[in-house]
Backbone as CSV, one residue per row, in Angstrom:
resi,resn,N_x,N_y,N_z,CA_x,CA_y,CA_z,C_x,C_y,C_z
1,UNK,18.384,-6.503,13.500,18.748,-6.538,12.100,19.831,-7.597,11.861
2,UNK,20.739,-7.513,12.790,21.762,-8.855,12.717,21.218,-10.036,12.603
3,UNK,19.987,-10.658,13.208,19.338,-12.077,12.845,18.659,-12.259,11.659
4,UNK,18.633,-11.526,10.655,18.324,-11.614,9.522,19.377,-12.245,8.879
5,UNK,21.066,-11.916,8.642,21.700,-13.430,8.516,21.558,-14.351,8.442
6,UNK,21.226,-14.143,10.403,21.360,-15.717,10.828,19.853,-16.513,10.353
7,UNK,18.868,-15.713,9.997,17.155,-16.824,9.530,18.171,-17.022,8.124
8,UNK,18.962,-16.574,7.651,18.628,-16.829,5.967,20.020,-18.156,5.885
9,UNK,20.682,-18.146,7.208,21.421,-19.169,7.024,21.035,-20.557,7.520
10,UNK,19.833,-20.436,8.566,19.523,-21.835,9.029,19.075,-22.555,7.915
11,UNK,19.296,-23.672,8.502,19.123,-25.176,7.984,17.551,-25.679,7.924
12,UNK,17.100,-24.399,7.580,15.558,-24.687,7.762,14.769,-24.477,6.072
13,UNK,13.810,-24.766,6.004,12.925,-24.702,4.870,12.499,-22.973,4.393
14,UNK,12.533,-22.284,3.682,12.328,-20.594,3.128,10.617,-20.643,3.573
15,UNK,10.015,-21.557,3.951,8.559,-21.637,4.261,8.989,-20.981,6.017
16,UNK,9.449,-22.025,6.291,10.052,-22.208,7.672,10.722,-20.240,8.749
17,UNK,11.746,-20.273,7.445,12.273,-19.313,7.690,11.631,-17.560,7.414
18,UNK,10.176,-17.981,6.614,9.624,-16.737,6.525,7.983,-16.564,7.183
19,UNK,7.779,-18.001,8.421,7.146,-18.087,8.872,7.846,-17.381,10.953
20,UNK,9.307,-17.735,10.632,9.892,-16.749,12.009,9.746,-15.347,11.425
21,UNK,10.367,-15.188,10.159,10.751,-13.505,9.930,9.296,-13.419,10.262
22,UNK,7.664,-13.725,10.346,6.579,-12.968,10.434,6.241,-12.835,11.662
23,UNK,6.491,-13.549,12.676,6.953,-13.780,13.802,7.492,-13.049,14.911
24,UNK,8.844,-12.570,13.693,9.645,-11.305,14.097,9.004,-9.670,14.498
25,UNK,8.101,-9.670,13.569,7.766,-8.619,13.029,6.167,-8.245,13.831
26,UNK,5.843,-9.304,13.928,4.195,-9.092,14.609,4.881,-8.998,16.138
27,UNK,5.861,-9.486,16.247,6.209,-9.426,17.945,7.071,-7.694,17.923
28,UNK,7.692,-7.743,17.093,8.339,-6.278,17.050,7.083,-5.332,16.783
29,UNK,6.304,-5.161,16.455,4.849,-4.245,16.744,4.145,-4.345,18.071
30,UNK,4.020,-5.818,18.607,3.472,-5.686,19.619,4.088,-5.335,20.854
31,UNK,5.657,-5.202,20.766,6.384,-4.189,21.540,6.343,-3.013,21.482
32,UNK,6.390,-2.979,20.313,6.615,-0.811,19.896,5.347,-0.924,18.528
33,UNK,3.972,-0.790,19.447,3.240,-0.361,18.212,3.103,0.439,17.255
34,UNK,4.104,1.667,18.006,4.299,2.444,17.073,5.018,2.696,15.779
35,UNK,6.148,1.487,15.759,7.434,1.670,14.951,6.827,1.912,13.613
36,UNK,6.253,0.938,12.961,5.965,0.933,11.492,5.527,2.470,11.434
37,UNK,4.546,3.620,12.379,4.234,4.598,12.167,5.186,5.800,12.152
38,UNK,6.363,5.662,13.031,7.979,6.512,13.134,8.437,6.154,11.911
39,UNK,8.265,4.852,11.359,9.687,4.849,10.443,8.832,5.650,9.169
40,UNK,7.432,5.669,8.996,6.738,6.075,8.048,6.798,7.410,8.175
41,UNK,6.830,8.132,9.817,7.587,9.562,9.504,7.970,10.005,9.314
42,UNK,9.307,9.028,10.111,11.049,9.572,9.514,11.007,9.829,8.187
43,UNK,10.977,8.620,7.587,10.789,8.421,5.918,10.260,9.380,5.390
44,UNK,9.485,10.177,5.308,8.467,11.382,4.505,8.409,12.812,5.358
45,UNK,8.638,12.792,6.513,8.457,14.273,7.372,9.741,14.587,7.388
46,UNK,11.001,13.714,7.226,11.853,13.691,8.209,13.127,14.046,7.073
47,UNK,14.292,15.008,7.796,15.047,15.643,6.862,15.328,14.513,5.762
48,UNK,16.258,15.187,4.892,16.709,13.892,3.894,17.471,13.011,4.498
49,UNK,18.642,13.612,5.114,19.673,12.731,6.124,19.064,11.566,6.705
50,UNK,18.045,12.157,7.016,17.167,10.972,8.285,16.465,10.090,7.743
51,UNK,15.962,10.242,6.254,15.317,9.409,5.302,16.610,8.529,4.568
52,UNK,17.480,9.002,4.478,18.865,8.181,4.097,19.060,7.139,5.305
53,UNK,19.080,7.457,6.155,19.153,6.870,7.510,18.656,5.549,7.121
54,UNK,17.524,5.815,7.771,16.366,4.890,7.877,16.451,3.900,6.644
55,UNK,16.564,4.695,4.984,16.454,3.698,4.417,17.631,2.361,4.515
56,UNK,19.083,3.136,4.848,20.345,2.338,4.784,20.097,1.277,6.453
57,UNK,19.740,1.904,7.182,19.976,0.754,8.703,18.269,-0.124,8.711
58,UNK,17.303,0.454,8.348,16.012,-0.658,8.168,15.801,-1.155,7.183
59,UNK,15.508,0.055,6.250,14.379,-0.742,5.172,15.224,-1.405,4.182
60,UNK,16.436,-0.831,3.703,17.043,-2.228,2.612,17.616,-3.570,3.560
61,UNK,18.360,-3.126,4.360,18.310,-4.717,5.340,17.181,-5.592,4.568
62,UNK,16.092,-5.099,5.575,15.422,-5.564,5.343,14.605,-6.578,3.949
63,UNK,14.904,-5.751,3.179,14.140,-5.631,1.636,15.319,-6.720,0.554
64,UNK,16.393,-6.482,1.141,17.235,-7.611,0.682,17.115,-9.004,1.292
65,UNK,16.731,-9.024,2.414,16.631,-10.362,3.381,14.976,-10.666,2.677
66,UNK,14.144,-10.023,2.445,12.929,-10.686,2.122,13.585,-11.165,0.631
67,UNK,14.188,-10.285,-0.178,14.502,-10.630,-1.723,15.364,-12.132,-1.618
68,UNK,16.216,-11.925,-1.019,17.132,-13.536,-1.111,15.869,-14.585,-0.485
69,UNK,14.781,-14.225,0.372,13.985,-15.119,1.171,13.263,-15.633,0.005
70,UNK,12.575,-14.710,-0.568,11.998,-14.929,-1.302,12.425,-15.525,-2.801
71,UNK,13.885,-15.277,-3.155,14.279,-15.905,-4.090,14.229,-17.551,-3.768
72,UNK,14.614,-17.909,-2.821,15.126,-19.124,-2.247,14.033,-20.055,-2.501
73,UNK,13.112,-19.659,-1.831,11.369,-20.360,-1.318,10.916,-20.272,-3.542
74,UNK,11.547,-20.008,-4.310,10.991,-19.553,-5.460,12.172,-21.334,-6.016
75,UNK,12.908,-20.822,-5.853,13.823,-21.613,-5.834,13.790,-23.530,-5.507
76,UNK,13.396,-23.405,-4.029,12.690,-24.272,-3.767,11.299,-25.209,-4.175
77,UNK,10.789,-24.244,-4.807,9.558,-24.607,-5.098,8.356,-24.363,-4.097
78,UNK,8.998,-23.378,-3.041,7.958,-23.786,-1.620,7.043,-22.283,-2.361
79,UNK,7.584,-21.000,-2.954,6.753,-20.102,-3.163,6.835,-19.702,-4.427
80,UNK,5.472,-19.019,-5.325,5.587,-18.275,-6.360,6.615,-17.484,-6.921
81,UNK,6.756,-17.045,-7.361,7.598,-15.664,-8.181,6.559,-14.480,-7.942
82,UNK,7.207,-13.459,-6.787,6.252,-12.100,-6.259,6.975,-10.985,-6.831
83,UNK,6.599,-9.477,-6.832,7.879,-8.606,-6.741,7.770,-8.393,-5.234
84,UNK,9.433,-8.609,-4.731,9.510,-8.243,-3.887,8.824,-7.022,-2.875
85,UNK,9.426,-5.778,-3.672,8.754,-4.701,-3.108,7.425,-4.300,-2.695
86,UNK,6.336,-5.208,-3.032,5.239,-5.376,-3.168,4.433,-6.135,-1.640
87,UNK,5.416,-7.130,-2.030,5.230,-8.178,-1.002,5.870,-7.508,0.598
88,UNK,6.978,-6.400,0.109,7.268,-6.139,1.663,6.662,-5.070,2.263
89,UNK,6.009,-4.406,1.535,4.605,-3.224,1.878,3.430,-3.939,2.082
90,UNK,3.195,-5.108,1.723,1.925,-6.130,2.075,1.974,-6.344,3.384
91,UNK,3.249,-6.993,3.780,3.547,-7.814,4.387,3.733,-7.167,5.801
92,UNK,4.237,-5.732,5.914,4.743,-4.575,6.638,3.384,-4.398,7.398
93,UNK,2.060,-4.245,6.166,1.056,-3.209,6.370,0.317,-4.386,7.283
94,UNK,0.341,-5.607,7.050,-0.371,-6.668,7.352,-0.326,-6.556,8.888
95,UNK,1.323,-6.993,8.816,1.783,-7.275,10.434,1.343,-5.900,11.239
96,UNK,1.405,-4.469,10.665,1.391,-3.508,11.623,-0.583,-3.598,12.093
């Protein structure tokens, strides 16, 4: 979760930088195929505490680093105007 910073600070292109974050993510499944399916537990089976959890240490990390990514690349001109939230359940469901 800490290198999410560091992609949104390199000196690289929001094309660039959301072609590692996918990168990230297809390699983080093909380690733990299971994760996307735990965090989808935690999230809905799993006490409230643990759904607080999860949302505060993964999924907004996360969901903010795609939002500034995606602002940027919008910004740039390199990508459309998406809703975020949309794009990171696409994008989640894709890679898993």
């Amino acid at each position: 979760m800490a290198d999410l910073a560091f992609v949104l600070d390199m000196p690289i292109s929001p094309t660039e930088k959301m072609r590692r974050h996918i990168a990230g993510i297809i390699n983080a499944y093909y380690r733990v195929p299971y994760l996307n399916r735990l965090i989808h537990l935690l999230l809905h089976q799993g006490s409230e505490a643990t759904s607080k959890e999860v949302h505060r240490f993964f999924i907004d990390p996360l969901f903010y680093f795609l939002k500034r990514l995606l602002d940027e690349g919008v910004k740039t001109g390199e990508f459309h105007k998406v809703d975020p939230g949309l794009f990171y359940i696409s994008l989640n469901g894709a890679c898993d």
